[in-house]
PDB file of N, CA, C and O in Angstrom:
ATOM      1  N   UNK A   1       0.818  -1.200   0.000  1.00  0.00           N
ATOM      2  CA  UNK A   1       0.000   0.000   0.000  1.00  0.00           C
ATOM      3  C   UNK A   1       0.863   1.267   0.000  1.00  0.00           C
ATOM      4  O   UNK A   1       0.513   2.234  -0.676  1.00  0.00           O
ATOM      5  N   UNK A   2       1.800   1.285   0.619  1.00  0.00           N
ATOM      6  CA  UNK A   2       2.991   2.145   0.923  1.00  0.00           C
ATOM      7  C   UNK A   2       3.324   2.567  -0.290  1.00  0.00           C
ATOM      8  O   UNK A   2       3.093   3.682  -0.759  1.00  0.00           O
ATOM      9  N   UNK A   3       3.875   1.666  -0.804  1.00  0.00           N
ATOM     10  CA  UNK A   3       4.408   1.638  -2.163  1.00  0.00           C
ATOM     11  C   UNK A   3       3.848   2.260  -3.730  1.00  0.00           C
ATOM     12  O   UNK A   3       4.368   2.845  -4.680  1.00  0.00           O
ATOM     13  N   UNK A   4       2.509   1.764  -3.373  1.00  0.00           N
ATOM     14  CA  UNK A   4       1.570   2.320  -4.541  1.00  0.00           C
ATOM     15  C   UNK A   4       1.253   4.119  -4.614  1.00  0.00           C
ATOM     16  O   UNK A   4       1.100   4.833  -5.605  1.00  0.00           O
ATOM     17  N   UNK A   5       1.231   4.488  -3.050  1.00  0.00           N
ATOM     18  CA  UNK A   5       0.847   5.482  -2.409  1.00  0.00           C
ATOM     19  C   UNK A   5       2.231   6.866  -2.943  1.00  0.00           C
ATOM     20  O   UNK A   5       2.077   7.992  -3.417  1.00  0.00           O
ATOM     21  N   UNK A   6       3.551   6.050  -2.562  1.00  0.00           N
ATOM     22  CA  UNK A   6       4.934   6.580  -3.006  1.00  0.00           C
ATOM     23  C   UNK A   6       4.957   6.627  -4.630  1.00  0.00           C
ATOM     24  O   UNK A   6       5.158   7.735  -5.126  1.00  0.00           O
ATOM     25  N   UNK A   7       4.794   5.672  -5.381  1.00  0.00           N
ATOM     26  CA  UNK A   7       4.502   5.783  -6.932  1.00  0.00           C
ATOM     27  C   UNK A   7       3.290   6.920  -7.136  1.00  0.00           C
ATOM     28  O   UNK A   7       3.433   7.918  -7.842  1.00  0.00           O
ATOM     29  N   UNK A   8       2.465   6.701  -6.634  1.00  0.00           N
ATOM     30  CA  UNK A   8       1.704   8.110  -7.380  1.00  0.00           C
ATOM     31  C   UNK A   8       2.172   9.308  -7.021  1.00  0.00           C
ATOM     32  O   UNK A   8       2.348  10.206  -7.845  1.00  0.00           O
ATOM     33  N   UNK A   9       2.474   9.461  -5.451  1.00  0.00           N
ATOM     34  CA  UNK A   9       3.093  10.808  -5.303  1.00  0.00           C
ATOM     35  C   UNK A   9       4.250  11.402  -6.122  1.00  0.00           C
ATOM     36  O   UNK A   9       4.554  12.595  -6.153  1.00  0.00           O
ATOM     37  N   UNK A  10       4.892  10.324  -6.828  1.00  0.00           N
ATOM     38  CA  UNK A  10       5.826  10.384  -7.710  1.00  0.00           C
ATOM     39  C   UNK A  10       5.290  11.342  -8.575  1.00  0.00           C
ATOM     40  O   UNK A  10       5.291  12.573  -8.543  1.00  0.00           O
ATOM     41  N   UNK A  11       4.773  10.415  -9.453  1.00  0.00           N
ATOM     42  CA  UNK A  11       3.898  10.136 -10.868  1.00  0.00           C
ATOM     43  C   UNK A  11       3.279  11.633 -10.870  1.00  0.00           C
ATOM     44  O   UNK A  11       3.467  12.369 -11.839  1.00  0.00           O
ATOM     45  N   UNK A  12       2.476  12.083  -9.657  1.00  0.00           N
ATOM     46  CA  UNK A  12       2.144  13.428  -9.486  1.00  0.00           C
ATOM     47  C   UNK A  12       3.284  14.621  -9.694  1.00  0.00           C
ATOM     48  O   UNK A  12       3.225  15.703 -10.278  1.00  0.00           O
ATOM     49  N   UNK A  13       4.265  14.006  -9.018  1.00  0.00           N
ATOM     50  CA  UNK A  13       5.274  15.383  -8.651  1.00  0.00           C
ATOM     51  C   UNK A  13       6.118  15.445 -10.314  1.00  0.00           C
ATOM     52  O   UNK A  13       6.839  16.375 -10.674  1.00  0.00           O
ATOM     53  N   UNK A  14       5.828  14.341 -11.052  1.00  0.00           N
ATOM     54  CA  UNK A  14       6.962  14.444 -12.409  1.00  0.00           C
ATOM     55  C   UNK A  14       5.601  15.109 -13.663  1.00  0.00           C
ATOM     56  O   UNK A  14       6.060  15.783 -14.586  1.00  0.00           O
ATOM     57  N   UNK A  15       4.440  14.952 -13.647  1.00  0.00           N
ATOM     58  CA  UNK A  15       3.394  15.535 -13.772  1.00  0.00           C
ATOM     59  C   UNK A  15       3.516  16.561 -13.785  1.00  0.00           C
ATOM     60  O   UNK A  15       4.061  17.118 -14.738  1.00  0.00           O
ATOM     61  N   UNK A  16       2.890  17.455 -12.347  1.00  0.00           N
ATOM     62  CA  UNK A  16       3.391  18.674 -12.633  1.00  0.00           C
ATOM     63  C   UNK A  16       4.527  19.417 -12.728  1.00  0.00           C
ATOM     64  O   UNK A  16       4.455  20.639 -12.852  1.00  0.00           O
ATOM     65  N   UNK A  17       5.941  18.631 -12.670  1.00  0.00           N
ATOM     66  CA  UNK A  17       6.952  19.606 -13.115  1.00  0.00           C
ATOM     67  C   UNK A  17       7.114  19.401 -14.939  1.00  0.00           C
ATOM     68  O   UNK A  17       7.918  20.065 -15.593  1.00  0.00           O
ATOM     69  N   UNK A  18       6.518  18.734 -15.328  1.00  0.00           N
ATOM     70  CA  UNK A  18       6.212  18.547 -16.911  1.00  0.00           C
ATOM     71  C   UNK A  18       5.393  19.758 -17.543  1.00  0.00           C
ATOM     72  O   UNK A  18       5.629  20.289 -18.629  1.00  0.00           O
ATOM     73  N   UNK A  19       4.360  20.094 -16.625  1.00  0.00           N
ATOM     74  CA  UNK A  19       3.589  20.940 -16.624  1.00  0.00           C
ATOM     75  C   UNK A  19       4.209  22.238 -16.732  1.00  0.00           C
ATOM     76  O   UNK A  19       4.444  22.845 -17.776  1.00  0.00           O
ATOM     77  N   UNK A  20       4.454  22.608 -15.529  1.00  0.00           N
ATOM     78  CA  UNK A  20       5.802  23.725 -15.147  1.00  0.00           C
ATOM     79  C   UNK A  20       6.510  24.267 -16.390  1.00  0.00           C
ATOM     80  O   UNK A  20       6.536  25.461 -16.690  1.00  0.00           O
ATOM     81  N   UNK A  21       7.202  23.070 -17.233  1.00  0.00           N
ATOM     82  CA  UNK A  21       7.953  23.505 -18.353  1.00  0.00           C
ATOM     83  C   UNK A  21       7.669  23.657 -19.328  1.00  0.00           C
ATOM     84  O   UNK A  21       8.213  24.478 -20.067  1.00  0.00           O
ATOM     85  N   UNK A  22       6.632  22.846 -19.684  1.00  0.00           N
ATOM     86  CA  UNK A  22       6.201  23.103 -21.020  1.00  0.00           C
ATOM     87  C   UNK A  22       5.056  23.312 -21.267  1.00  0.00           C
ATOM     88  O   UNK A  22       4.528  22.608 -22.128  1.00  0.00           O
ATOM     89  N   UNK A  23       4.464  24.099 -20.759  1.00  0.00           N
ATOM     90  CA  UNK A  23       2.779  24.897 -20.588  1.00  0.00           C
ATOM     91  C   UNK A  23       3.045  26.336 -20.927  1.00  0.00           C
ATOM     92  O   UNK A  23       3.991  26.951 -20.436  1.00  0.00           O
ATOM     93  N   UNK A  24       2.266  26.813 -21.703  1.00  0.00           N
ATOM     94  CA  UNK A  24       2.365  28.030 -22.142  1.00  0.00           C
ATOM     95  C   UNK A  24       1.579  28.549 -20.660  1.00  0.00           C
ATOM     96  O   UNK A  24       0.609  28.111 -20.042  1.00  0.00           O
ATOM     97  N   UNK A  25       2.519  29.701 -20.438  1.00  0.00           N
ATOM     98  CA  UNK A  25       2.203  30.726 -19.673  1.00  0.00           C
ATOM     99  C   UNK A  25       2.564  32.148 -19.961  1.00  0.00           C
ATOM    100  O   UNK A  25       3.690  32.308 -19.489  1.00  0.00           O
ATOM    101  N   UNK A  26       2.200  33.108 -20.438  1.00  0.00           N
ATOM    102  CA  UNK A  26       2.052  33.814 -20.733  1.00  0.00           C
ATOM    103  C   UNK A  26       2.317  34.917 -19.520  1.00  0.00           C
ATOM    104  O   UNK A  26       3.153  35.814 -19.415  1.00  0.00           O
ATOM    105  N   UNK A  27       1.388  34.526 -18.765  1.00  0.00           N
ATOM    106  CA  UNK A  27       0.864  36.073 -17.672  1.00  0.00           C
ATOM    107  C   UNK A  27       2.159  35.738 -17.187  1.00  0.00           C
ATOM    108  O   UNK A  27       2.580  36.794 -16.714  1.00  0.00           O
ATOM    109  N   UNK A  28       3.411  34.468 -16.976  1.00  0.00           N
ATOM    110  CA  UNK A  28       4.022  34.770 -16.090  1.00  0.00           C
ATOM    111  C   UNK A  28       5.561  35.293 -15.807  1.00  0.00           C
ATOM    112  O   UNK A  28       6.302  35.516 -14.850  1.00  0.00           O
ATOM    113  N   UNK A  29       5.572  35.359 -17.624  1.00  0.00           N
ATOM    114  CA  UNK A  29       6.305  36.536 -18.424  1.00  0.00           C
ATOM    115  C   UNK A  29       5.888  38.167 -18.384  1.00  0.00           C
ATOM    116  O   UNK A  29       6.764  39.033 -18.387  1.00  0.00           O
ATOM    117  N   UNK A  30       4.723  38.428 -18.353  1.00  0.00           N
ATOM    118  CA  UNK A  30       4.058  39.403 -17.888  1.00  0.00           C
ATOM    119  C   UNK A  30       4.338  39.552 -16.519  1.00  0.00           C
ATOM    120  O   UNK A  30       5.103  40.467 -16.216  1.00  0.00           O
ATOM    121  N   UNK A  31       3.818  38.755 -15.521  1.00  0.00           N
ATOM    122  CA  UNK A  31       4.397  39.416 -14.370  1.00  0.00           C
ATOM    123  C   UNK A  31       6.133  39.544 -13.651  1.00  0.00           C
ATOM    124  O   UNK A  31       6.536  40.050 -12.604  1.00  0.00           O
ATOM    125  N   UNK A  32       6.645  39.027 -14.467  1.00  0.00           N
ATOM    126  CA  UNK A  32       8.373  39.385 -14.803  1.00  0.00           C
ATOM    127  C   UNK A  32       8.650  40.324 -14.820  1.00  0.00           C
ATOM    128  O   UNK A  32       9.331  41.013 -14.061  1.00  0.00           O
ATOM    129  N   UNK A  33       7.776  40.631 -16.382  1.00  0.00           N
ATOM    130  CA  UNK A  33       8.262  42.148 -16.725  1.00  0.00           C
ATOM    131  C   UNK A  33       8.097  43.119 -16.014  1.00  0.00           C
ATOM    132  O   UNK A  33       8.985  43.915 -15.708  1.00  0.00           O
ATOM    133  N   UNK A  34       6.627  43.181 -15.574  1.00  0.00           N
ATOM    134  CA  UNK A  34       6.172  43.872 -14.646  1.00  0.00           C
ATOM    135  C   UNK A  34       6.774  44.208 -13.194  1.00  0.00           C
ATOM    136  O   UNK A  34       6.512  45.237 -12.572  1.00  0.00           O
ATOM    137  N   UNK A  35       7.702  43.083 -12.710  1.00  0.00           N
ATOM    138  CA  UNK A  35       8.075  43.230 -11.658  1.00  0.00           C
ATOM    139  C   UNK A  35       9.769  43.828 -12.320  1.00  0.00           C
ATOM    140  O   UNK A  35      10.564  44.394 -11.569  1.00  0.00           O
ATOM    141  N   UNK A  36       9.967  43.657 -13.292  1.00  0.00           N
ATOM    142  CA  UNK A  36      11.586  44.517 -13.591  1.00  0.00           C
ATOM    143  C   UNK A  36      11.558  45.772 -14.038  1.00  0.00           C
ATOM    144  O   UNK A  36      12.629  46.377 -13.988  1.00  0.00           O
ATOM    145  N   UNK A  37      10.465  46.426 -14.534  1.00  0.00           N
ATOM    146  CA  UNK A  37      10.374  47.538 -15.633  1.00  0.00           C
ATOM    147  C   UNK A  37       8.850  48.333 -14.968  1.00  0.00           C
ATOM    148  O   UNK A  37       8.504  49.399 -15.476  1.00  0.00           O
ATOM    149  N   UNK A  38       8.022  47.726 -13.832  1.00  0.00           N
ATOM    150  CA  UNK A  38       6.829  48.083 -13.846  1.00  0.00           C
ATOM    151  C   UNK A  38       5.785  48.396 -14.912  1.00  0.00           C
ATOM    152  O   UNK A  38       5.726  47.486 -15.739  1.00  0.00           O
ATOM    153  N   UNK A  39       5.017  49.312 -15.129  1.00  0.00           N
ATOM    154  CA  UNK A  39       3.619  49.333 -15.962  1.00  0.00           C
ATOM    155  C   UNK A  39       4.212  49.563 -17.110  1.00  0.00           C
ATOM    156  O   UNK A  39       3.850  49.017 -18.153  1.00  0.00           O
ATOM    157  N   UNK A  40       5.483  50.652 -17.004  1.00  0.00           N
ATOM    158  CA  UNK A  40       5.847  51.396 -18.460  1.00  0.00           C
ATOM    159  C   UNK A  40       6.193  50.031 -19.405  1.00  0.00           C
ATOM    160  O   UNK A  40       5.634  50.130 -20.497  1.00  0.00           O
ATOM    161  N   UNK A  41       6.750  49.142 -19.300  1.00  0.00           N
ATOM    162  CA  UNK A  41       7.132  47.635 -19.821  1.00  0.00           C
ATOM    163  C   UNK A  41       8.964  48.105 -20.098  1.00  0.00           C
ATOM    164  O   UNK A  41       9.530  49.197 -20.045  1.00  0.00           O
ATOM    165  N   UNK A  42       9.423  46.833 -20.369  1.00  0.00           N
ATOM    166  CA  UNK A  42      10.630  46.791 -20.456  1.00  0.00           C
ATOM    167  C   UNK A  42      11.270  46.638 -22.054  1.00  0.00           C
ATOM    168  O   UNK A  42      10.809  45.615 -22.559  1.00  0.00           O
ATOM    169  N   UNK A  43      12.143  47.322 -22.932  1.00  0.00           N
ATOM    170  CA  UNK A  43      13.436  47.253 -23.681  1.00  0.00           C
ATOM    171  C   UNK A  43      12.608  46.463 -24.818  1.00  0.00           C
ATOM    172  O   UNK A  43      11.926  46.719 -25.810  1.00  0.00           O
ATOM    173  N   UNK A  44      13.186  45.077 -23.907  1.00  0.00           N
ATOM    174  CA  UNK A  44      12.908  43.941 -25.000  1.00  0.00           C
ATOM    175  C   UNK A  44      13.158  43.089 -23.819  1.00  0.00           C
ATOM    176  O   UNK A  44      13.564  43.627 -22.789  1.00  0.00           O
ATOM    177  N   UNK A  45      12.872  41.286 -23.880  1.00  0.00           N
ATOM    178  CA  UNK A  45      13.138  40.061 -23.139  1.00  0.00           C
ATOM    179  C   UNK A  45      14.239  39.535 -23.715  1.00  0.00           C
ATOM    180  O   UNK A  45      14.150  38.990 -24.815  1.00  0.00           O
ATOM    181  N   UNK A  46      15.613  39.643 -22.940  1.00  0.00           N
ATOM    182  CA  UNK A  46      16.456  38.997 -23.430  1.00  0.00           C
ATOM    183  C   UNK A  46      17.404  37.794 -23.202  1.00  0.00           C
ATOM    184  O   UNK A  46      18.573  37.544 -23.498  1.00  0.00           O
ATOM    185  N   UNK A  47      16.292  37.083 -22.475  1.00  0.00           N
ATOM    186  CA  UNK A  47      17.027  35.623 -22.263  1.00  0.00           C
ATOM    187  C   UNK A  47      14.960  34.715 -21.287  1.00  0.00           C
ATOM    188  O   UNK A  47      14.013  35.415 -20.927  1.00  0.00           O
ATOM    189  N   UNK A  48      15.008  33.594 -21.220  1.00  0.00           N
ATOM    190  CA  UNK A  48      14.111  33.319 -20.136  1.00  0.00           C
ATOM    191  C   UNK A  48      14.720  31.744 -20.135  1.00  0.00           C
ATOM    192  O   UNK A  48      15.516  31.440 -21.024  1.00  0.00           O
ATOM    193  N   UNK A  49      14.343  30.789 -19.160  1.00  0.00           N
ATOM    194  CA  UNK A  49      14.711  29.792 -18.808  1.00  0.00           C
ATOM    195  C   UNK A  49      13.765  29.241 -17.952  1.00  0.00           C
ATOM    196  O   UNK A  49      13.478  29.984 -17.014  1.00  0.00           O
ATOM    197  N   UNK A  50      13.119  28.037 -17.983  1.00  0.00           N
ATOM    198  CA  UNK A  50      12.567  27.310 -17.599  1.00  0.00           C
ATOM    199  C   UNK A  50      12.892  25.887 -16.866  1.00  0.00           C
ATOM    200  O   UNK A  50      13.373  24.974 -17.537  1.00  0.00           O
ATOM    201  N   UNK A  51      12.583  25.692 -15.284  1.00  0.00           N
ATOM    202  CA  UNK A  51      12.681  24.211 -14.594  1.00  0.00           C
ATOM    203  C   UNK A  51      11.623  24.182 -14.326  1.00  0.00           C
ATOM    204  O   UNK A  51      10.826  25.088 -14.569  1.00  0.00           O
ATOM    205  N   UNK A  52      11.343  23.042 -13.713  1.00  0.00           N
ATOM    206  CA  UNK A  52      10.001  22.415 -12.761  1.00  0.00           C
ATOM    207  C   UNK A  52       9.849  23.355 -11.500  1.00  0.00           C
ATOM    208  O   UNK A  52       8.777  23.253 -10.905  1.00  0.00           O
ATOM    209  N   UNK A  53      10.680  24.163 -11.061  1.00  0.00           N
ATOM    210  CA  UNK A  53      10.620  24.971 -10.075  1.00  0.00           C
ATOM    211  C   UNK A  53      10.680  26.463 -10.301  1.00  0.00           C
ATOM    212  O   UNK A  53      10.236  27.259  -9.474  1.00  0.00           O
ATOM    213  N   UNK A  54      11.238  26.822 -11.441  1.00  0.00           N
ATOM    214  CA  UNK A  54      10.602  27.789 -11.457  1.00  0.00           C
ATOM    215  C   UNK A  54      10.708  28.632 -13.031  1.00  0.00           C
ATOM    216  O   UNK A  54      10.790  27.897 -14.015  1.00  0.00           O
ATOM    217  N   UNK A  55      10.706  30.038 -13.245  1.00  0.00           N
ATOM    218  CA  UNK A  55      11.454  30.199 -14.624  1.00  0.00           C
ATOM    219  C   UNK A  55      12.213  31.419 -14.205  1.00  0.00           C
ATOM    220  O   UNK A  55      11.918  32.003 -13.163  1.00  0.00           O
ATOM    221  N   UNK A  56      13.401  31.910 -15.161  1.00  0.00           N
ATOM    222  CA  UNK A  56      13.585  33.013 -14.982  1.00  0.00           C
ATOM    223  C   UNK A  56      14.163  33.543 -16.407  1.00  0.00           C
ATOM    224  O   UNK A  56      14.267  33.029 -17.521  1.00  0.00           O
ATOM    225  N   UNK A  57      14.545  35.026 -15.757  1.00  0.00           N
ATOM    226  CA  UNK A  57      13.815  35.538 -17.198  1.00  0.00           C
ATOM    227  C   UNK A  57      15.131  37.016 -16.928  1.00  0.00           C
ATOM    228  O   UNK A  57      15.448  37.301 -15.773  1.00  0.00           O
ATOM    229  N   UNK A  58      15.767  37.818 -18.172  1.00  0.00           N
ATOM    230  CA  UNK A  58      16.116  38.475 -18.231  1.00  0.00           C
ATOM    231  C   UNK A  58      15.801  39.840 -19.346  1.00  0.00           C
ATOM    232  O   UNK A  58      15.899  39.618 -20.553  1.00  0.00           O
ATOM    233  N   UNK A  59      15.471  41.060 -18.916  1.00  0.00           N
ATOM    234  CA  UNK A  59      14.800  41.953 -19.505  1.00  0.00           C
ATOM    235  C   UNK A  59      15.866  42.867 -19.538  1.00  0.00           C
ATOM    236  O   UNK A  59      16.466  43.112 -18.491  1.00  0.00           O
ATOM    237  N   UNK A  60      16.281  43.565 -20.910  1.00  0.00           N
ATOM    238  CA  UNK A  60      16.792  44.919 -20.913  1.00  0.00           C
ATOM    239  C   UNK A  60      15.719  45.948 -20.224  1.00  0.00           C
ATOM    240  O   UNK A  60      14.548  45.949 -20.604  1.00  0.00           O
ATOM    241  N   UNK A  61      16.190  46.835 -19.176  1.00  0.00           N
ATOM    242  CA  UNK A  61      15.489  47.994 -18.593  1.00  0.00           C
ATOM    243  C   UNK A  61      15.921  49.101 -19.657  1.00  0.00           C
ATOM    244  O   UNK A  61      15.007  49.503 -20.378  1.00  0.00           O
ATOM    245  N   UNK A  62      16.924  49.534 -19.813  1.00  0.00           N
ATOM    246  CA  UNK A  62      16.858  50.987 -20.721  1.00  0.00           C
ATOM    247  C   UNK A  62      17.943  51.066 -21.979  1.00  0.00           C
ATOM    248  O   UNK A  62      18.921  50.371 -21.705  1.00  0.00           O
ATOM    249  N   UNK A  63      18.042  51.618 -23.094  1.00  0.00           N
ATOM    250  CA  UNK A  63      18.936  51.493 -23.913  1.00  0.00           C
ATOM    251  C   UNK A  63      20.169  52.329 -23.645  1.00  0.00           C
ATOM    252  O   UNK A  63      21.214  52.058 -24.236  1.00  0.00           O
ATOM    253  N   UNK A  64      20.079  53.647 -22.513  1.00  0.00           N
ATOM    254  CA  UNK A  64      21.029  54.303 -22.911  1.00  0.00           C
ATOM    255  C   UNK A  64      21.461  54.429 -21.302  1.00  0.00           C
ATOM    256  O   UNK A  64      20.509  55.021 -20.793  1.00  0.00           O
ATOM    257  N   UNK A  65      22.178  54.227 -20.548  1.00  0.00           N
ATOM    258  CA  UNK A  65      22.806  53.105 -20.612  1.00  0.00           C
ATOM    259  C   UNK A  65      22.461  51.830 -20.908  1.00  0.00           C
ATOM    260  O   UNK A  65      21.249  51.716 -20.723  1.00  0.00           O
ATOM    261  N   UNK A  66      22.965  50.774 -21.294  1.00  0.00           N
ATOM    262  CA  UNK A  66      22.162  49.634 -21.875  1.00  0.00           C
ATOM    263  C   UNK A  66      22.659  48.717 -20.168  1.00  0.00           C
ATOM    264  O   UNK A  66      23.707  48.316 -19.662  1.00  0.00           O
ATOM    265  N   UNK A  67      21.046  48.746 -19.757  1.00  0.00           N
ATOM    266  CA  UNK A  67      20.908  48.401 -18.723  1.00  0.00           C
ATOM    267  C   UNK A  67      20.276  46.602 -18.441  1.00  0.00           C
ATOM    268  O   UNK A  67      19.347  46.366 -19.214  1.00  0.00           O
ATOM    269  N   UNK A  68      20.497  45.840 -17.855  1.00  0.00           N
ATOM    270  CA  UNK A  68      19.267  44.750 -17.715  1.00  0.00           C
ATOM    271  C   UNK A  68      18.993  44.300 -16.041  1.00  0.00           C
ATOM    272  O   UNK A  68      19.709  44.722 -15.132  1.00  0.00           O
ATOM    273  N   UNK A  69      18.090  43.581 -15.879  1.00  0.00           N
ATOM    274  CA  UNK A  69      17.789  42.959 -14.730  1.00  0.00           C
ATOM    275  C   UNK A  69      17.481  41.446 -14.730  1.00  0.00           C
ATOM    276  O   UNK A  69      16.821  41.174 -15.733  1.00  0.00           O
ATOM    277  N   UNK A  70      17.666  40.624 -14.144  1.00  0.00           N
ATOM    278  CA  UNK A  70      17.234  39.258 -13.892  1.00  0.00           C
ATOM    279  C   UNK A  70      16.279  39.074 -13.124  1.00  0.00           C
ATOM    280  O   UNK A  70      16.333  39.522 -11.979  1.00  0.00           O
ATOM    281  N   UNK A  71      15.289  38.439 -13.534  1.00  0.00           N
ATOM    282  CA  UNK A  71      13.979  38.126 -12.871  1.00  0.00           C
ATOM    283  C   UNK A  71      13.895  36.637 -12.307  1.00  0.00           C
ATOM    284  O   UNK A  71      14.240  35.802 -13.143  1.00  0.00           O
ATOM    285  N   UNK A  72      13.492  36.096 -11.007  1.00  0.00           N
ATOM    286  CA  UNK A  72      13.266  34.662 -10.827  1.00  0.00           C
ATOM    287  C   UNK A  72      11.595  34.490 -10.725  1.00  0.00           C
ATOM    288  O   UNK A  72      11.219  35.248  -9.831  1.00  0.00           O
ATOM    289  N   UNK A  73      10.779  33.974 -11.145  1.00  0.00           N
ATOM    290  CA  UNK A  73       9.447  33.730 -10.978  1.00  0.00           C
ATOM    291  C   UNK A  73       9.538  31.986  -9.808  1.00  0.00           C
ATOM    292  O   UNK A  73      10.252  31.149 -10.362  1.00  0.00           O
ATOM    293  N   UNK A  74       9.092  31.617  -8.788  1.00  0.00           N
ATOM    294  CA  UNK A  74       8.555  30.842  -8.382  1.00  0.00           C
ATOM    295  C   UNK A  74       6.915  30.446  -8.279  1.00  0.00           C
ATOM    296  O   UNK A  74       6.032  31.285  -8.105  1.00  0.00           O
ATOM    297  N   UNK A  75       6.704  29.081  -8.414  1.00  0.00           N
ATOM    298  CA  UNK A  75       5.419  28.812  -7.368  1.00  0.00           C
ATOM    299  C   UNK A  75       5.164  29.171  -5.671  1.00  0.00           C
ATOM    300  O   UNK A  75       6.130  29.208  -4.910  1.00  0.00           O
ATOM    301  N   UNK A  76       4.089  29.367  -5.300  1.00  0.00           N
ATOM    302  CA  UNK A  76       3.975  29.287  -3.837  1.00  0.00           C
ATOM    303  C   UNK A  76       4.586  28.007  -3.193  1.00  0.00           C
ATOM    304  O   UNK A  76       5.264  27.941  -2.168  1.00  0.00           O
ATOM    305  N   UNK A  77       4.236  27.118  -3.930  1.00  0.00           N
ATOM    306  CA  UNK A  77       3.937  25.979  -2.970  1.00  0.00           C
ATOM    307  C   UNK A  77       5.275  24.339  -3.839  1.00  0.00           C
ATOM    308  O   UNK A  77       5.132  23.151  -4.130  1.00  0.00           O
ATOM    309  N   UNK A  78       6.241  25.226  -3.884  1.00  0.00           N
ATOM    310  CA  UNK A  78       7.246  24.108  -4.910  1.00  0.00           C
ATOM    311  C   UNK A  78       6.674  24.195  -6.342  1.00  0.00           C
ATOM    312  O   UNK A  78       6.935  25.102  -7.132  1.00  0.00           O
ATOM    313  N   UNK A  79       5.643  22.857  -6.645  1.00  0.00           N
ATOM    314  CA  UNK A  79       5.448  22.666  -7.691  1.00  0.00           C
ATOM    315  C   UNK A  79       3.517  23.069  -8.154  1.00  0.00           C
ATOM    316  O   UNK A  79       2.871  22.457  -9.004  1.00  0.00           O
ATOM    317  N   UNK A  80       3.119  23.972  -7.487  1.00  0.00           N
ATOM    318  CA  UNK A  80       1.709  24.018  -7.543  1.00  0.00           C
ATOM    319  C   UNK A  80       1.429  25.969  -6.629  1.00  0.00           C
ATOM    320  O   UNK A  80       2.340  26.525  -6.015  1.00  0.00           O
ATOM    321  N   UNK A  81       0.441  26.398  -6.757  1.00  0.00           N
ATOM    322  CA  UNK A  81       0.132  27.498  -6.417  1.00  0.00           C
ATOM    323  C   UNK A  81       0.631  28.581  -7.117  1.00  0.00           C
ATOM    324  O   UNK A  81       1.677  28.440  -7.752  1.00  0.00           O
ATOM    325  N   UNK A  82      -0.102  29.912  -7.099  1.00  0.00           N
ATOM    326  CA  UNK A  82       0.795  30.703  -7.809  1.00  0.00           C
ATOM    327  C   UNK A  82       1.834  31.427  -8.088  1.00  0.00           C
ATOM    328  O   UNK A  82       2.708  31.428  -7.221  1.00  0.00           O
ATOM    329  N   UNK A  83       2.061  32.181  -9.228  1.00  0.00           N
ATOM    330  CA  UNK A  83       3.264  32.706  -9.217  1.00  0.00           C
ATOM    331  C   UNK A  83       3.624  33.768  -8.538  1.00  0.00           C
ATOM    332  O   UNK A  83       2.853  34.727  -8.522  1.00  0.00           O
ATOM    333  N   UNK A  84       5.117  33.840  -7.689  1.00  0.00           N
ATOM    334  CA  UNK A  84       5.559  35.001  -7.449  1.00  0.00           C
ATOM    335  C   UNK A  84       6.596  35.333  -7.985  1.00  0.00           C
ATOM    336  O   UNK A  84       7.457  34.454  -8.026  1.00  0.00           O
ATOM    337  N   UNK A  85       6.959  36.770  -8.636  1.00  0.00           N
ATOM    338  CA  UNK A  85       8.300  37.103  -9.109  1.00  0.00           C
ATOM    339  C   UNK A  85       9.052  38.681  -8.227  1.00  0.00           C
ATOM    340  O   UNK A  85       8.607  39.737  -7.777  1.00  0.00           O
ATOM    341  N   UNK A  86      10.887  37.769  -8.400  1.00  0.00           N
ATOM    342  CA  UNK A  86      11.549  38.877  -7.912  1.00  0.00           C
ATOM    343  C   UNK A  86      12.575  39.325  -8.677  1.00  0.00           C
ATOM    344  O   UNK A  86      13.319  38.570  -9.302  1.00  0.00           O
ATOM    345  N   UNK A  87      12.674  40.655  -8.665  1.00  0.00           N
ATOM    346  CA  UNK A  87      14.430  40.754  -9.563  1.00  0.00           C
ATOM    347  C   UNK A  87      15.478  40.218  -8.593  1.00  0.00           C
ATOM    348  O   UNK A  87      15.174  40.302  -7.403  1.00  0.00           O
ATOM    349  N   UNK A  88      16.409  39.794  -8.833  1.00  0.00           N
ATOM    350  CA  UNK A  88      17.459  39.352  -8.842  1.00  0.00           C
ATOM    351  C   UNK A  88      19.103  40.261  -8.861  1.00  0.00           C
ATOM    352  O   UNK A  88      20.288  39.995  -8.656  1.00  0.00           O
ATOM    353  N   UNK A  89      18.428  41.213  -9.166  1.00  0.00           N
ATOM    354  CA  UNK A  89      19.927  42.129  -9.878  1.00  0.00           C
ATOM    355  C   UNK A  89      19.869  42.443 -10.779  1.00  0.00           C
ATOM    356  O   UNK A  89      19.088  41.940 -11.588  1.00  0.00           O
ATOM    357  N   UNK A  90      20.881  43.680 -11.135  1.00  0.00           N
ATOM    358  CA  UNK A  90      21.004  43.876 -12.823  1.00  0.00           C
ATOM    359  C   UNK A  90      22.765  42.799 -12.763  1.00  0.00           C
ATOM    360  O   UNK A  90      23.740  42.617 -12.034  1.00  0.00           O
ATOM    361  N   UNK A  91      21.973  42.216 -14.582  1.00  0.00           N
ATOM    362  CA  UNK A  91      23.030  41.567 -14.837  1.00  0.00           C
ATOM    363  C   UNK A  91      24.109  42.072 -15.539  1.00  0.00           C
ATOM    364  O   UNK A  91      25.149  41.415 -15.583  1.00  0.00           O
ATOM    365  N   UNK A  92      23.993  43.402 -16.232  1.00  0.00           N
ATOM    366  CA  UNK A  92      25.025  43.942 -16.727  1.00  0.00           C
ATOM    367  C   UNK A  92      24.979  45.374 -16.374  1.00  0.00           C
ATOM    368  O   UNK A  92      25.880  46.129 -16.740  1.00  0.00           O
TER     369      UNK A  92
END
């Protein structure tokens, strides 16, 4: 029983980190940007990266100096709940 119980929790947890990566999400590039550049929007997106845990994402902020920031987006809850995003730093 143990056993069957450990296989699905598996089966669940490789599930949704499948999910995680290759599900179009949209808003959560949006709330990236939003959290590096606020309402005005950012440059251009110039890098993003995707795990089961989380994505992250790099946005030019301004051209003159040519500025950027790194964004990390997580779930609440590991692999389930919603997204939160933080900058990270500027990377250049």
């Amino acid at each position: 029983m143990i056993r069957k119980a450990i296989s699905v929790l598996l089966l669940v947890a490789t599930l949704l980190g499948l999910y995680n990566v290759y599900a179009a999400s949209p808003e959560v590039q949006q709330l990236a940007e939003r959290t590096a550049c606020g309402n005005a929007g950012c440059v251009r997106l110039l890098r993003s990266h995707r795990t089961p845990l989380g994505q992250d994402f790099e946005f030019q902020t301004s051209v003159q100096p040519q500025r950027s920031l790194e964004v990390h987006c997580a779930r609440a809850y590991i692999l389930i709940g919603s997204y939160d995003c933080a900058g990270q730093g500027a990377a250049h």
